[in-house]
One Martini backbone bead per residue (centre of mass of N, CA, C, O) as a GRO file, in nm:
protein
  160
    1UNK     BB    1   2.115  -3.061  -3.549
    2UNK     BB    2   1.967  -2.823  -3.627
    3UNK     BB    3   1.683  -2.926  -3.569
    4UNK     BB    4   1.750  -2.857  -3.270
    5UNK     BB    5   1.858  -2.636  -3.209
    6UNK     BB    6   1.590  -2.490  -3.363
    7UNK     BB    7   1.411  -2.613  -3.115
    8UNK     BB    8   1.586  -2.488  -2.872
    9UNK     BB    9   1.537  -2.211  -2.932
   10UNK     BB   10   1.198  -2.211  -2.965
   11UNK     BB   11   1.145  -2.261  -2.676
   12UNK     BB   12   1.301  -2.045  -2.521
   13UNK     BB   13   1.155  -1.794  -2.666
   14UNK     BB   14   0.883  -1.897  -2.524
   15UNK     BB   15   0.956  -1.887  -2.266
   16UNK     BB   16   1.052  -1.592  -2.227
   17UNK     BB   17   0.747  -1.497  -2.339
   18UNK     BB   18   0.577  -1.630  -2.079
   19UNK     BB   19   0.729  -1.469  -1.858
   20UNK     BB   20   0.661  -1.202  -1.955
   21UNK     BB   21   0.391  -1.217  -1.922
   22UNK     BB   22   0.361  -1.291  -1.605
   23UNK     BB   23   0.474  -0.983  -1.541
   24UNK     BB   24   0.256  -0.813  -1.702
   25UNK     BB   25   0.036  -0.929  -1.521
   26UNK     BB   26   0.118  -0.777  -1.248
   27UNK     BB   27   0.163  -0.541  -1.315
   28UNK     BB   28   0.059  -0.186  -1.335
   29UNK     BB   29  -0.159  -0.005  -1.494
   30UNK     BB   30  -0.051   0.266  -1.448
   31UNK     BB   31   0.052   0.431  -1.234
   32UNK     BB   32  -0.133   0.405  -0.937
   33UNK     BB   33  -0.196   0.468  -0.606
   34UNK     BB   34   0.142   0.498  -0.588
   35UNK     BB   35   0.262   0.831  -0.622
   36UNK     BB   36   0.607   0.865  -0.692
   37UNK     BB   37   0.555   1.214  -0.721
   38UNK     BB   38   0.465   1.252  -0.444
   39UNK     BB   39   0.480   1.484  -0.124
   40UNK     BB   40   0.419   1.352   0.130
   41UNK     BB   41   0.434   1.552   0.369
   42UNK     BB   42   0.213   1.759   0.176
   43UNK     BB   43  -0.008   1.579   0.217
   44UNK     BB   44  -0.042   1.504   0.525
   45UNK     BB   45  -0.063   1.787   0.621
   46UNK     BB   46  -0.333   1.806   0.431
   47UNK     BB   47  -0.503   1.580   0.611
   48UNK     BB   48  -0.471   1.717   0.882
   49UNK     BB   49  -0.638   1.957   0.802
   50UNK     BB   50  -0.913   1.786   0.686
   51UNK     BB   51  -0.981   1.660   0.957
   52UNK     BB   52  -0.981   1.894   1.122
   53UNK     BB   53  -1.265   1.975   0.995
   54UNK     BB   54  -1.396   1.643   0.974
   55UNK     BB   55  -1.349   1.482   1.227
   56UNK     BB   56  -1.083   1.313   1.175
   57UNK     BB   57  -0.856   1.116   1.069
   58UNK     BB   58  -0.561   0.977   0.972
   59UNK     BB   59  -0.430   0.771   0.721
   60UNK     BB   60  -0.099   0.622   0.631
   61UNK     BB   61  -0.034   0.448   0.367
   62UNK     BB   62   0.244   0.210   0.304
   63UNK     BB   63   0.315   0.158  -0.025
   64UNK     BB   64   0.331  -0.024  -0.357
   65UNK     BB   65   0.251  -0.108  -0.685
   66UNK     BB   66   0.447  -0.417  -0.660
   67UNK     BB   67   0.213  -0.508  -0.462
   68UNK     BB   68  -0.054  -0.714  -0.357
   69UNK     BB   69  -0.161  -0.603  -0.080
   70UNK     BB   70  -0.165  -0.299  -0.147
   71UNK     BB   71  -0.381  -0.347  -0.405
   72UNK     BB   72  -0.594  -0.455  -0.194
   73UNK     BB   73  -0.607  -0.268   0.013
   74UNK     BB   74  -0.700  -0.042  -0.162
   75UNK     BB   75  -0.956  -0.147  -0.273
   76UNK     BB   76  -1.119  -0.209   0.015
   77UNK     BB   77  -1.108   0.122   0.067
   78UNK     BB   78  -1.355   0.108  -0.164
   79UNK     BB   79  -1.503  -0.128  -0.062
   80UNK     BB   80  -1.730  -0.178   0.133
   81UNK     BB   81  -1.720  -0.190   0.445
   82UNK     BB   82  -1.472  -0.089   0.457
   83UNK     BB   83  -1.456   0.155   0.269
   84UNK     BB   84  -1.683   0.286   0.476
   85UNK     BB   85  -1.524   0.313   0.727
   86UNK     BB   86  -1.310   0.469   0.595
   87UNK     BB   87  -1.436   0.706   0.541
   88UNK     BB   88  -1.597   0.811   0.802
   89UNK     BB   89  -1.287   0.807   0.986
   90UNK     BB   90  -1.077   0.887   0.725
   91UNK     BB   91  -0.796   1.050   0.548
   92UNK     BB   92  -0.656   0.944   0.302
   93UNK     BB   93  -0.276   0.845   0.249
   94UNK     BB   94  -0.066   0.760  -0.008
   95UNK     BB   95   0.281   0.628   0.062
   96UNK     BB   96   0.588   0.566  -0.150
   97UNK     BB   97   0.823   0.305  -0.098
   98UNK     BB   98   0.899   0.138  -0.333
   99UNK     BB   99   1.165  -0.060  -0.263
  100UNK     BB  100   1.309   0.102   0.002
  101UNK     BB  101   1.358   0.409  -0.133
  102UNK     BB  102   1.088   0.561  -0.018
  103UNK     BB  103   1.015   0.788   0.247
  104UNK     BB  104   1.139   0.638   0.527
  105UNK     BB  105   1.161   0.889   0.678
  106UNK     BB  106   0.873   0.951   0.726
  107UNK     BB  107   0.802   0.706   0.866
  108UNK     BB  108   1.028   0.693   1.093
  109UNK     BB  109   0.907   0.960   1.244
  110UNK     BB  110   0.622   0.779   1.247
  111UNK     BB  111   0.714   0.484   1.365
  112UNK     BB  112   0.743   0.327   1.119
  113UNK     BB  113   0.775  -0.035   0.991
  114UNK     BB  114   0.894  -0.173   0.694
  115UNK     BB  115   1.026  -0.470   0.744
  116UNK     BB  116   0.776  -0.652   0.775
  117UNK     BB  117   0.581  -0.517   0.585
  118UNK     BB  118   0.374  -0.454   0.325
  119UNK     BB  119   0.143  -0.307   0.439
  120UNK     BB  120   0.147   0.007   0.631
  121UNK     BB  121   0.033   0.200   0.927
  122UNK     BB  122  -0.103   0.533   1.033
  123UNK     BB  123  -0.219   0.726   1.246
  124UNK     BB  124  -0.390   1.057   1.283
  125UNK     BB  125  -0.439   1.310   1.442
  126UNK     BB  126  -0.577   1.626   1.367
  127UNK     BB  127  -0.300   1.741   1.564
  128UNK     BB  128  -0.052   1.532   1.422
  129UNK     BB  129  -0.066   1.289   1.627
  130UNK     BB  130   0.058   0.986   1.674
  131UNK     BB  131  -0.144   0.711   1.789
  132UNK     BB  132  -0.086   0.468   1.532
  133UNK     BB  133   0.112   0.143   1.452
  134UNK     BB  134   0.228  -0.061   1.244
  135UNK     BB  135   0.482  -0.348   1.339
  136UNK     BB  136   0.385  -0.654   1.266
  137UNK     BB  137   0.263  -0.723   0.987
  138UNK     BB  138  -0.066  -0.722   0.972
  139UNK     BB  139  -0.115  -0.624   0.631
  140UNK     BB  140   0.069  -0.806   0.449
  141UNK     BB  141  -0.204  -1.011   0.404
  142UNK     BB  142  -0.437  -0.858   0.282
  143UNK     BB  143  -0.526  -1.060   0.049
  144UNK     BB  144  -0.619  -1.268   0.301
  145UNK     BB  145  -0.811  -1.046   0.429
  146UNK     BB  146  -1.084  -0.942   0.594
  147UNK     BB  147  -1.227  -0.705   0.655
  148UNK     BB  148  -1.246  -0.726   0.984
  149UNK     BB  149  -0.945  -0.728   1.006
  150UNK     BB  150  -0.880  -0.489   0.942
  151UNK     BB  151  -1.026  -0.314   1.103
  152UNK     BB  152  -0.919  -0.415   1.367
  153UNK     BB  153  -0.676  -0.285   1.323
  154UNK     BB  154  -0.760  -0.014   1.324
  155UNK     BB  155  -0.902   0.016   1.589
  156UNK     BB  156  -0.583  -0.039   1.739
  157UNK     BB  157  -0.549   0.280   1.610
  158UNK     BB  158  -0.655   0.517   1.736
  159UNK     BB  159  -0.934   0.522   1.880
  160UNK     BB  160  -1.224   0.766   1.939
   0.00000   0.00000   0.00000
């Protein structure tokens, strides 16, 4: 009876720390591209003031470190064809909604909705006025959509 009790502990003790590795290896080590401590509002302003200057628009990526489309996404827009469009056509800001209790009030004035799910972006003209956002979930699947849907997705928001 020991003998079996402490096989049935030492299972569990190896399950236990085998869930704790498959969780360990999902989180993003280091802070993350969504800086959880930087201040939305005047991001978003100083990117406005840079787009117009550089004759750019805003994109302002709304997404979080625990999602994994997020940081899909985050990677594409430095790689390849995508990274080279997006750096092109706009300033980036990426805006932390932790898990849905940060920036909310941000996003909802510029009319994004987090419901269908992150990422979700908004585009902003030079002048400040949101030209467009996705409301239906488009970039949920990030990490399963290829650069070109992508790109379709942004050129949909207020293409100049």
């Amino acid at each position: 009876m020991k003998r079996r009790t402490a096989s049935l502990l030492f299972a569990a003790a190896l399950a236990a720390v085998s869930v704790t590795s498959v969780h360990a290896a999902d989180a993003v080590s280091g802070p993350g591209p969504y800086d959880e401590q930087a201040d939305a509002r005047a991001d978003i302003n100083n990117a406005v003031a840079r787009a117009a200057k550089e004759g750019k628009q805003v994109l302002v990526v709304y997404g979080a470190n625990w999602c994994k489309d997020c940081l899909a996404l985050n990677k594409g827009f430095g790689d390849g064809h995508l990274g080279t469009a997006v750096d092109k056509r706009f300033v980036t800001v990426k805006v932390n909604v932790g898990r849905f209790d940060k920036n909310v009030d941000v996003a909802n004035q510029m009319g994004v909705t987090l419901k269908k799910g992150i990422p979700t972006v908004a585009v902003i003209g030079a002048d400040g006025q949101v030209l467009g956002t996705t409301k239906g979930g488009e970039l949920a699947d990030a990490r399963n959509m290829g650069e070109d849907a992508v790109i379709k997705v942004l050129d949909s928001l207020g293409k100049s």
